[in-house]
N, C-alpha and C positions, 0 to 999 in steps of 0.2 A: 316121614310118612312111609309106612312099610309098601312093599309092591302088591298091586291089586290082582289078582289072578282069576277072581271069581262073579262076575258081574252077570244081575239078573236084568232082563231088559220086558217092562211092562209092556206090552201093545208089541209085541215083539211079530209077529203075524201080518202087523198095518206096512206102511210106504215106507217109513224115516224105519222100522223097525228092520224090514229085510235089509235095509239100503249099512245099519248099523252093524247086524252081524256076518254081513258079508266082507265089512270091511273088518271087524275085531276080528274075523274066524280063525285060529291059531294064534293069536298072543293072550286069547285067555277062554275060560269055560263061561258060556253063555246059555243058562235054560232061563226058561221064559215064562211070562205071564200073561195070559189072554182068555177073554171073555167068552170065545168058541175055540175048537178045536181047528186046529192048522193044520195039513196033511205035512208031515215029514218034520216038526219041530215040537223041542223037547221042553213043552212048556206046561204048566199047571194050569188048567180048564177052573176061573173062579173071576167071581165080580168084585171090579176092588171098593167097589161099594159095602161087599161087608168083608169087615175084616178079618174076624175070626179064619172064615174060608183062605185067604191069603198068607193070613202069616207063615204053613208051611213051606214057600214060596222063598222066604228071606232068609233061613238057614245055614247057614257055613257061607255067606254071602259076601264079601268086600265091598261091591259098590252097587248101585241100582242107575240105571238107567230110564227114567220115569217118562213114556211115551205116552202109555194107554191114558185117552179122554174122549170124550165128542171132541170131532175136531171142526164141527161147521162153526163158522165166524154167527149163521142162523139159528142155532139148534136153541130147540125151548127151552126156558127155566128151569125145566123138571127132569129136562136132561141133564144141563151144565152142572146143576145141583148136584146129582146124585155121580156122574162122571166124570167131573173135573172138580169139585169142591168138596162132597163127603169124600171122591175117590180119592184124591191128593191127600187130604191129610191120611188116610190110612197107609196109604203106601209109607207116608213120612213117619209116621206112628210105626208101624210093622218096621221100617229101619232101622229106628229107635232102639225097640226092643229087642233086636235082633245083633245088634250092635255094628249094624252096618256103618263104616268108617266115610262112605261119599256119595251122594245122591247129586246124579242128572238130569236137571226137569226140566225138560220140554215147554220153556214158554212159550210165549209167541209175540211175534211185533204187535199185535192187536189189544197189545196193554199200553200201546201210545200209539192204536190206529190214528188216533183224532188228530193228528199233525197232519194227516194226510189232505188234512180239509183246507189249511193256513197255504199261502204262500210264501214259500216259489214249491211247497211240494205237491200239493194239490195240482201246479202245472204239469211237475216231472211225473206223476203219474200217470196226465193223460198224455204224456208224449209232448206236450207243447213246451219247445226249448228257447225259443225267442228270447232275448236279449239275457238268457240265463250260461254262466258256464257251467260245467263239470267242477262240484267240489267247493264250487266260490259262492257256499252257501254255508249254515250251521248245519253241521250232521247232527242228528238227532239219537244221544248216548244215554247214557244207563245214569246221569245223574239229572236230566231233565224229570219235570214233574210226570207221573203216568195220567195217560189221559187213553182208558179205554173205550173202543168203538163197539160194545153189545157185551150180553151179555158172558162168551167166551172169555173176551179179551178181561173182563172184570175178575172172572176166575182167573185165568192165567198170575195177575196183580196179586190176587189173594194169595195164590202157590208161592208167590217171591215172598209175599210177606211170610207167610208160614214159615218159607225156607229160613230166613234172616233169624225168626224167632228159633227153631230148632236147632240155628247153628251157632247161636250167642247163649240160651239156654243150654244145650245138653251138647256142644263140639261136634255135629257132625258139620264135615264140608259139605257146599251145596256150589255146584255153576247152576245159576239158571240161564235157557239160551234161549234169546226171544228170536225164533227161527224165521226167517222170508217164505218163499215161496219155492216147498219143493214140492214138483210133480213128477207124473211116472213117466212123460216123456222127456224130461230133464233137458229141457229146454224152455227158452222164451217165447215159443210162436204163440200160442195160445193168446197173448191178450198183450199191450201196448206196459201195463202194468208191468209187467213180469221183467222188463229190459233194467228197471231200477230195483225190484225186490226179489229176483232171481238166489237162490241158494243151490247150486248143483249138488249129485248126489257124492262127491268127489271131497266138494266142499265141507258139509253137513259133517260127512265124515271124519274128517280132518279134524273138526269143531269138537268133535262128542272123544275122538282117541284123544284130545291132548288133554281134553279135563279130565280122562283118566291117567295120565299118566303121575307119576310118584312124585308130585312135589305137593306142599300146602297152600290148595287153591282157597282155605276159607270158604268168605262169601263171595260171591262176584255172578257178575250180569253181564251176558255177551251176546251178543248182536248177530244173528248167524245168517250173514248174505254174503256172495261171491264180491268181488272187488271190482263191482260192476261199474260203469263208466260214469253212469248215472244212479247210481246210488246216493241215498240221504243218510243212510242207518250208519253210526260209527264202525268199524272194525280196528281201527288202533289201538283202543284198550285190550281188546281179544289179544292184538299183535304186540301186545307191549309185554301181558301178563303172562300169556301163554304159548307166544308165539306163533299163534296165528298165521296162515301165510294161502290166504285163496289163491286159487290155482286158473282158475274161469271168472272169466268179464261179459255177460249177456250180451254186450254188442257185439261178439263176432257174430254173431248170426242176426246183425240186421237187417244185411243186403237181404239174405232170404226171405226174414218177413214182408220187408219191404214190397221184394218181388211175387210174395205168395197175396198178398194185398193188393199189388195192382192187379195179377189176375185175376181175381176176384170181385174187384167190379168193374173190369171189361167184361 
């Protein structure tokens, strides 16, 4: 695999998108693709809903980095439809034709929410760890069945399936990374959830440089959360294939939530 030097990054303006080219900044050239105008970033103003408009976006291109979608777990039909499922395959299409060599799509855990229902995860999410330990449970990897929670997560399914067909029909490599939970405060406080599905920005990072880096990743499915205490989502295959190596475990910080929760209902 020759070296990648030229990577477009869709939704390049949203959260995982600044979080992306701040961390590539200087090991390659990053213009971008977004649905409004960014203040200070060198991206193509177009919806990847239609294609035509994007394709001059994929030109002299090496890899994509496929962020841009609705990313609410809520958003309507007539969003997801046109955002994540017309938008996906255009991007994949516009790669195609562009001859783009590697595409990075942004899945999301919410293509196997529905585990979150069964136990012991359903417990670990709300925080109740009673007679459970850390680990002494199935992680939940890239070759169990998908079982998405709305209609996001069903898109996200369809983009792997897309990926798997475009990359067994026409060679290009695809990581899809069914990502956790990054926020802008890159931390866990916000909700009891986040101690098990946490993705820091560190992390994420980490995730999206090494599927670019020059080796033949094919197809493959990576699981993109910190190496959190209480985590269910596998990261070994990440660490096996690509070497993977999270940096952050949501529980150092749960003395603080802890203590921001007891003040809170005193």
């Amino acid at each position: 695999m020759d070296d990648i030097r030229n990577v477009l990054v869709t939704g390049a303006g949203g959260l995982i998108g600044g979080i992306v080219r701040r961390s590539l900044a200087g090991a390659y050239t990053l213009p971008g693709l977004d649905k409004a105008r960014v203040a200070g970033l060198d991206s193509l103003v177009a919806d990847i809903a239609q294609l035509p408009a994007i394709l001059p976006a994929f030109e002299g291109v090496d890899a994509v980095v496929h962020l841009a979608a609705d990313a609410g777990n809520d958003a309507p039909w007539e969003s997801v439809l046109s955002n994540n499922i017309i938008g996906t395959y255009n991007v994949f299409e516009a790669a195609r034709t562009t001859g783009v060599k590697r595409v990075v799509f942004a899945s999301s855990n919410h293509a196997t929410g529905m585990y979150e229902r069964d136990h012991p995860y359903s417990a670990i999410v709300a925080g109740r760890h009673e007679g459970l330990s850390p680990g002494a449970y199935r992680m939940v990897d890239h070759r169990m069945p998908i079982r998405p929670d709305g209609y996001y997560g069903v898109a996200k399914q369809y983009g792997e399936s897309l990926a798997r067909y475009y990359h067994e029909e026409y060679g290009t490599s695809f990581a899809c990374l069914r990502s956790g939970t990054v926020n802008r405060d890159n931390n866990p406080l916000v909700s009891v959830w986040y101690f098990a599905t946490l993705c820091t920005h560190r992390d994420i990072a980490q995730l999206v440089r090494l599927c670019l880096e020059p080796r033949d990743v094919g197809f493959e499915i990576f699981y993109g959360v910190s190496d959190n205490t209480w985590r269910f989502w596998d990261i070994e295959h990440a660490r096996k294939r690509i070497g993977y190596a999270p940096e952050d475990d949501a529980e150092s910080w749960r003395a603080q939530f802890e203590a921001e929760q007891g003040g809170a209902r005193s």
